[in-house]
C-alpha positions in Angstrom: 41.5 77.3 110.8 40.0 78.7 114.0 40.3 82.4 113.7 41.1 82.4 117.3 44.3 80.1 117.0 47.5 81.0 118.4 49.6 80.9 115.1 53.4 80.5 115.7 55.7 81.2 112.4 59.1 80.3 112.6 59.7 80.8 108.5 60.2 84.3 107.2 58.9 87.4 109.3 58.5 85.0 112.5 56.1 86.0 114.8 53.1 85.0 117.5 49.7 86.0 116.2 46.5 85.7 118.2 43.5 87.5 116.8 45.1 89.2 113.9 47.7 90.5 116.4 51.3 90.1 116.5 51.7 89.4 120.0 55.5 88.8 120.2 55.6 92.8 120.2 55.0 92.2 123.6 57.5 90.1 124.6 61.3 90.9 124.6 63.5 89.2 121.7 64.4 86.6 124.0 61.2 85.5 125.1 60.4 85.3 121.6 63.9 83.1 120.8 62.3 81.0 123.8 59.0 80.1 122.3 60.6 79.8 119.0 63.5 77.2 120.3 60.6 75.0 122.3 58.6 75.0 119.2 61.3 73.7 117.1 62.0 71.3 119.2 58.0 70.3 119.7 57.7 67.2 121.1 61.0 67.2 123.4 61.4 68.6 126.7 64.7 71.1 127.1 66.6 71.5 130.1 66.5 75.2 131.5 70.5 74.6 131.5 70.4 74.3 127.8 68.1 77.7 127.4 70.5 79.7 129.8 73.6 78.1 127.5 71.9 78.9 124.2 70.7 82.8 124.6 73.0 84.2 127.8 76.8 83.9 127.0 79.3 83.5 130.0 79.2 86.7 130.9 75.7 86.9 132.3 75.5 86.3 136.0 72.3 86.1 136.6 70.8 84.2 134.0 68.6 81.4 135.8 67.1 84.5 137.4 66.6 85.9 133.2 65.2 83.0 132.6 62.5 82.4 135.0 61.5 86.1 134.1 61.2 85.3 130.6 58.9 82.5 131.3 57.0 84.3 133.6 56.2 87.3 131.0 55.6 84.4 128.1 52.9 82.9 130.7 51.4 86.1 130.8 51.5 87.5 127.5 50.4 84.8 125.1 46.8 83.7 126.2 45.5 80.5 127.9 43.4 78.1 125.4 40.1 77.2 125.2 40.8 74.9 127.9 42.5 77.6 130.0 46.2 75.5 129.0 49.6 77.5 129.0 51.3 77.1 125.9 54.7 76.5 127.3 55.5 74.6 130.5 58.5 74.2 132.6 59.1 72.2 136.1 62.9 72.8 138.2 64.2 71.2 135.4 62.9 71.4 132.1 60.9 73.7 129.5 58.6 72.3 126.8 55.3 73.5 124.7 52.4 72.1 126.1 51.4 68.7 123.5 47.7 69.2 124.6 47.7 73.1 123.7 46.1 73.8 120.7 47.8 76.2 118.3 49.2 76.3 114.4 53.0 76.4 113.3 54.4 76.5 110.0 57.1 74.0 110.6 55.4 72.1 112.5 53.3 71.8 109.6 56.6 70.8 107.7 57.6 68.2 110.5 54.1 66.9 110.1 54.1 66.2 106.4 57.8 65.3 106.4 57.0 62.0 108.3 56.4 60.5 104.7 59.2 61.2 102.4 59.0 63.5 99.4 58.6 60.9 97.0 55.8 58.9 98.6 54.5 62.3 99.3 51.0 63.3 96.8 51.0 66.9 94.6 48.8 68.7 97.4 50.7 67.1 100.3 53.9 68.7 98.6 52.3 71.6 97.5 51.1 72.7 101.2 54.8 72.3 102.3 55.7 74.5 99.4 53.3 77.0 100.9 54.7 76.9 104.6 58.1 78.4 103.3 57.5 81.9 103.1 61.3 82.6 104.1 64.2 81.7 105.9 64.2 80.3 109.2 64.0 83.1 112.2 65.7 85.4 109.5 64.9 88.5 111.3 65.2 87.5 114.6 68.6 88.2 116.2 70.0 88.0 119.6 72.7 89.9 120.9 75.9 88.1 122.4 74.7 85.3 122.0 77.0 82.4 119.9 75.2 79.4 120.0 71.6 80.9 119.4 73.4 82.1 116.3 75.0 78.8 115.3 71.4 76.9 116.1 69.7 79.1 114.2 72.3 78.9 111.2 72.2 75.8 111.0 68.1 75.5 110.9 68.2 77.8 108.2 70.4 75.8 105.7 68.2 72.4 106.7 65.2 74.3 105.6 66.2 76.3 102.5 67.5 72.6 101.5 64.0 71.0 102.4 62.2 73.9 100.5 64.7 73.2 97.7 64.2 69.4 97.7 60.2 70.2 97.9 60.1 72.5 94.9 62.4 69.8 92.8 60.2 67.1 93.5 57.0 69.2 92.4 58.7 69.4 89.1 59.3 66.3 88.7 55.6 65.4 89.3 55.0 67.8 86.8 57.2 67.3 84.2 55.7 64.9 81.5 52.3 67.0 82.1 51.3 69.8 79.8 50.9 72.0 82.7 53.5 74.0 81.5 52.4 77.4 83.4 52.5 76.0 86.6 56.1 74.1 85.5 57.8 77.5 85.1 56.3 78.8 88.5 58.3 76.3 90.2 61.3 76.6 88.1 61.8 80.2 89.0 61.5 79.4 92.4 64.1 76.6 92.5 66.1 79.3 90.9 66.1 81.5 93.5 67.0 78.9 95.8 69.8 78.2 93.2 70.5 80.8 90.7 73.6 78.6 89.3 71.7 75.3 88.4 71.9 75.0 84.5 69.8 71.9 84.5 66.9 74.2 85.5 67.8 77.0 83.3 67.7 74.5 80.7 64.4 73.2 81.9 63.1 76.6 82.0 63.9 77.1 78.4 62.1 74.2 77.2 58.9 75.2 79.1 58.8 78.9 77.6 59.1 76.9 74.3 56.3 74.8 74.6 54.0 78.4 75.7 55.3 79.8 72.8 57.3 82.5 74.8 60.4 82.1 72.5 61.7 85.5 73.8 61.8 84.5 76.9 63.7 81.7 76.6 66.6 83.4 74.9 66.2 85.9 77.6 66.8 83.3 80.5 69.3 81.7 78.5 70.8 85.4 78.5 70.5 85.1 82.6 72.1 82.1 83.1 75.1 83.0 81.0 75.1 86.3 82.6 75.4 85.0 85.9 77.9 82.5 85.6 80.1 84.6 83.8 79.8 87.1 86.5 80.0 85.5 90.0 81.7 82.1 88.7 83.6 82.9 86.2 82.4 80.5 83.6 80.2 80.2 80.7 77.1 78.1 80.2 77.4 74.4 79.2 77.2 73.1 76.2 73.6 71.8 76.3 72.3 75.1 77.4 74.1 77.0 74.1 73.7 74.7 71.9 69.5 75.2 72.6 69.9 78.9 72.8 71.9 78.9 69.0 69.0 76.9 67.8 66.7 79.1 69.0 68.3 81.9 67.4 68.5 80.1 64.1 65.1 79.3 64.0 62.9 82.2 64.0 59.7 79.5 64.1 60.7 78.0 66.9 62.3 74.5 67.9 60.9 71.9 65.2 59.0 69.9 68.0 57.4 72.9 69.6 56.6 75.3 66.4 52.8 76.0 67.9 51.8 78.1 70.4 50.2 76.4 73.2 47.8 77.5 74.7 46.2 76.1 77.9 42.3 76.5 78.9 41.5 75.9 82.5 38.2 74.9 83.2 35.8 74.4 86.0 38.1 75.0 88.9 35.4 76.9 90.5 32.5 74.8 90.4 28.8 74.8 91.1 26.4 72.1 89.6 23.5 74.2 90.1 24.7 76.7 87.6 23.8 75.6 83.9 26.2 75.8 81.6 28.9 77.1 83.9 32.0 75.1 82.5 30.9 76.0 79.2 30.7 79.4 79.6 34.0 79.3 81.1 35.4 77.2 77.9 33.7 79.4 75.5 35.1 82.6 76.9 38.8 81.1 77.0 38.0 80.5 73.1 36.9 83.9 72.4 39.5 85.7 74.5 42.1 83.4 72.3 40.6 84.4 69.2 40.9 87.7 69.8 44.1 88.0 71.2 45.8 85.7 68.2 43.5 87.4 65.8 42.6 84.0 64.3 39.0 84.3 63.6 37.4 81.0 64.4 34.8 83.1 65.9 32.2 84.3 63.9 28.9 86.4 64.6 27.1 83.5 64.2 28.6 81.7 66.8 28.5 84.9 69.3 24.6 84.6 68.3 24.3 81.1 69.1 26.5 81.7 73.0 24.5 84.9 73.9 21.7 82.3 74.0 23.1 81.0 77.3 22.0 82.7 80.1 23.1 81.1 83.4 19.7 81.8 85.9 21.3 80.0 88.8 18.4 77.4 88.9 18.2 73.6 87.2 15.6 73.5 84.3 12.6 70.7 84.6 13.4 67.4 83.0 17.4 68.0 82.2 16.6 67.2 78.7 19.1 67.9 75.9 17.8 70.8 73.6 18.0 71.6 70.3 19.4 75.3 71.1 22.1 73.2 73.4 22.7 70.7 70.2 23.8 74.1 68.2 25.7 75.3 70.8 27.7 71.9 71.3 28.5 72.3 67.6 29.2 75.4 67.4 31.8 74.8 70.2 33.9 71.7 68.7 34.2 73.5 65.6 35.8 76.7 67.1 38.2 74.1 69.0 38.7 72.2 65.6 39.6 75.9 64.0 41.9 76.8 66.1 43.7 73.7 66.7 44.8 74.0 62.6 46.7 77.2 63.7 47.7 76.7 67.7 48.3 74.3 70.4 45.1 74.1 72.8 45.0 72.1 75.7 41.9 71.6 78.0 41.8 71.1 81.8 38.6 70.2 83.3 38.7 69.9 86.3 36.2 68.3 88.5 34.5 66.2 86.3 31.7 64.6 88.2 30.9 68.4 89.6 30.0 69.7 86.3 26.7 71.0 85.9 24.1 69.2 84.1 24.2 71.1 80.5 28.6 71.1 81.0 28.7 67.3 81.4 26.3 66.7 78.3 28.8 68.8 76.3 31.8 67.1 77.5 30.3 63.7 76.8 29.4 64.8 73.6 32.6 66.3 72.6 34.8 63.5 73.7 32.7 60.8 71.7 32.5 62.3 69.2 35.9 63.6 68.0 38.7 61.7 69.4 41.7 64.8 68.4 39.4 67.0 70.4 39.4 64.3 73.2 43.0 63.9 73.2 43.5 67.9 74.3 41.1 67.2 77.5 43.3 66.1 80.3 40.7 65.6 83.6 41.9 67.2 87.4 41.0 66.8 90.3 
């Protein structure tokens, strides 16, 4: 984004920002309800009648007059483009936000991506909507006697908590036969705070501390759910829900299908082909770190011998050829994964595959023609 941008947010603190500046300081709280009702409504001109209507009540004589002034202080106060273009622009008539203007919105962003619907919708398109929601529409923008500004803006606040809602269900449901079980209980808690009363995602919820291993927490949410239907509704937890919670208690192991702790390895997120053995080092220090924490030892001198070896100089080595120190290390690798898939769940996700540097890719080749349980823990992301 151009640093100089106007930005215009409409979800959570709403404000006008220009250089890292809140300019709607500067403007009176109706001004601000101006800009904000004409970007709402982008793309469709409003009549000044309807303006006057929405932020003066009855009582206020003079409010054509209030008007003009308010659009006379907006034209001064937010700044001319590159192009020396006013952002908003009225006639005797009308008001409307100038289509040629240049300048970013969070729901316009929204409007933008909502002209597909959520199913056709890929994981990044959804997951920058997900982002623009940082709140509730306008929520701490109010106007004084002023009904049907409060009614408008009502009523944009429920249509976008249920468009963040929808949003965040249909991420899950991307997700859910994926192992990314991290990121699954991310958006879980969030469509709990949208909805604190939905069992189906409490029960969901459960499931996924299961699969990390997090028993404790899932008795604990189970613990939440019952606590707040009890409380505010009057009613206890459904059957389902109980019934996974018992088991839970009356298997200190965990659930039969989920009695390993998983563990997930990102790897190569960051990436940079000129770096050898980037992605490896990366692995290897998830395996270590793993190790250590479960107190497994795979990892044995021998092997921290064989990985201090690597030292990543920034620069690509003359003829790319495999070595027999990188032979060793490939090795020494698949049978630390090998160990401690006998005691835990692992699962690998390398991300960026045709990025990896040089030494990486050899590795990754090696390793997934070689073994074929060690290739069936390497899910590939983009």
């Amino acid at each position: 984004m151009i640093q100089d941008m106007l930005i215009i947010n409409l979800l959570g603190n709403a404000g006008i920002y220009y250089k890292n500046e809140d300019i709607s300081a500067r403007l009176s709280s109706k001004s601000v309800a101006i800009v904000m009702y004409l970007v709402e409504n982008y793309n469709k001109k409003i009549t000044k009648d309807k303006i006057s209507d929405l932020l003066w009540s009855e009582k206020y004589e003079n409010s054509g007059n209030n008007l003009r002034h308010n659009l006379w202080n907006i034209k001064k106060v937010i700044p001319k483009d590159d192009e020396g273009r006013s952002l908003v622009l009225a006639n005797k008539e009308c008001c409307y936000i100038n289509p040629e203007y240049r300048f970013s919105s969070d729901v316009i962003k929204i409007k933008k991506l909502e002209e597909k619907s959520l199913l056709a919708m890929s994981q990044d398109e959804l997951t920058r909507m997900k982002e623009a929601f940082r709140g509730d529409f306008l929520e701490q923008l109010n106007i004084k006697d002023a009904d049907e500004w409060y009614e408008w803006t009502l009523g944009n606040r429920v249509k976008y908590q249920k468009l963040h809602a929808l949003c965040l269900n249909q991420i899950y449901i991307n997700l859910k036969d994926t192992h990314l079980h991290e990121e699954k209980v991310g958006i879980l808690e969030e469509i709990l705070l949208h909805n604190p009363y939905d069992e189906e995602s409490h029960y969901n919820l459960m499931t996924e501390y299961i699969k990390l291993g997090e028993r404790h927490m899932a008795i604990s949410q189970y613990k939440k759910c019952d606590d707040i239907l009890r409380s505010e509704l009057n009613i206890g937890a459904k059957k389902k829900l109980k019934d996974l919670y018992l088991k839970l208690l009356n298997d200190n192991t965990e659930i039969t299908e989920h009695r390993q702790v998983l563990r997930e390895i990102y790897v190569n997120k960051y990436c940079n082909k000129n770096i050898e053995y980037l992605a490896m080092s990366q692995l290897m220090e998830s395996l270590i770190k793993i190790d250590r924490e479960k107190g497994l030892k795979a990892v044995k001198d021998s092997d921290l011998r064989i990985f201090s070896s690597i030292i990543a100089t920034g620069e690509k080595e003359e003829g790319f050829f495999c070595t027999l120190n990188d032979v060793r290390i490939f090795i020494s690798v698949r049978d630390i994964i090998k160990k401690l898939m006998e005691k835990i769940t692992i699962r690998i996700y390398l991300y960026n595959k045709e990025k990896l540097d040089f030494r990486s890719k050899n590795f990754f080749d090696y390793i997934s023609g070689s073994d074929s349980e060690i290739k069936e823990i390497i899910e590939l992301l983009k």
